[in-house]
C-alpha positions in Angstrom: 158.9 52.9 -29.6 161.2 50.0 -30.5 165.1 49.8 -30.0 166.3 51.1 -33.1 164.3 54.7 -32.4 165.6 54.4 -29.1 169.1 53.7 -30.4 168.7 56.7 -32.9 167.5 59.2 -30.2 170.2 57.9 -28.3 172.7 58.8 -30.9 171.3 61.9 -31.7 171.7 62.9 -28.0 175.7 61.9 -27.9 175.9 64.0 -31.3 174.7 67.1 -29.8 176.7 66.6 -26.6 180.0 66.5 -28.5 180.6 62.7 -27.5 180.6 61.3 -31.0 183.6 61.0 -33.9 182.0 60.2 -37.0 183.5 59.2 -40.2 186.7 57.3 -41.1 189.2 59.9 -40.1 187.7 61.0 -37.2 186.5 57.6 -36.1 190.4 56.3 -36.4 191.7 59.6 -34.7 189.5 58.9 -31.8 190.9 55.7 -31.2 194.6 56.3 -31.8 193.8 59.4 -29.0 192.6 56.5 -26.6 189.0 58.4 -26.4 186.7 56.3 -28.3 185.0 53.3 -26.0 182.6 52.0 -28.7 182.7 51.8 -31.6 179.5 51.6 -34.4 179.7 50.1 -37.6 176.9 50.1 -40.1 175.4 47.0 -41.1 175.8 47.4 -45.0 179.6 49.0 -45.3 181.6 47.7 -47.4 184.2 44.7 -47.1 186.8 46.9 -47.1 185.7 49.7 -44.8 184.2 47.1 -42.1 187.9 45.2 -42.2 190.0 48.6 -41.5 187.5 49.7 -38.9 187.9 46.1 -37.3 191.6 45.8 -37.8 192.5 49.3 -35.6 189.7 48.8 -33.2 191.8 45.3 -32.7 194.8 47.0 -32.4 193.8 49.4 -30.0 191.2 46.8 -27.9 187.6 48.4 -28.5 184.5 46.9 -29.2 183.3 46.8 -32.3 178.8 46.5 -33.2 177.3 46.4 -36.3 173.6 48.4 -35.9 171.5 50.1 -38.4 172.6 50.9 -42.1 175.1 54.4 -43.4 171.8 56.2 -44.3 170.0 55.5 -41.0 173.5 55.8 -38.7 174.2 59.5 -40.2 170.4 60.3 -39.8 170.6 59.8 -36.6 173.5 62.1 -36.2 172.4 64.8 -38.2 174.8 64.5 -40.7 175.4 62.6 -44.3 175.7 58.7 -44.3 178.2 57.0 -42.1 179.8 53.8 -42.3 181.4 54.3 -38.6 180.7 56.4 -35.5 182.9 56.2 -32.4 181.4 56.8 -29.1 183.5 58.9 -26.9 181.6 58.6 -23.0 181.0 55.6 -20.9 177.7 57.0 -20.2 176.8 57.4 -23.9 178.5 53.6 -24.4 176.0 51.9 -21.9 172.9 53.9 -23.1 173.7 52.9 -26.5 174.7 49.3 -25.6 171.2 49.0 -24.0 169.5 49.8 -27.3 171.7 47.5 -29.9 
């Protein structure tokens, strides 16, 4: 099994604990509530999606990493594609971290 399964699993896990905002709303919501600690951009979003999700997570000091694409990043959550998922627990943050 290589690192991008791993990181899928991974996010599939967080999903079904409840530790995951997905989507532009949700993902900005997250971090003006101070509960995201990561924060997941897919690798082919658009210009103008990748600079808003990089300008707040600059304004509010999280990390932002480009992994997978929007098909394969809502795949792994169950869910549509995504261009951004934010991850909500520490734990979560380091498991996923390892896999990137």
């Amino acid at each position: 099994m290589n690192r991008q399964d791993n990181l899928m699993r991974a996010l599939g896990l967080a999903q079904k604990a409840g530790k995951l905002a997905s989507g532009d709303t949700a993902v900005r919501f997250a971090a003006k509530a101070g509960k995201a600690e990561l924060i997941l951009l897919a690798g082919d979003a658009s210009d103008n999606s990748c600079k808003a999700v990089t300008d707040f997570a600059s304004y509010h000091r999280l990390e932002v990493v480009n992994c997978l694409d929007k098909r394969r990043l809502g795949l792994a959550i169950g869910k549509a594609p995504r261009a951004a998922v934010a991850v909500l627990d520490k734990g979560f943050c380091e498991m996923i971290k390892k896999n990137i």
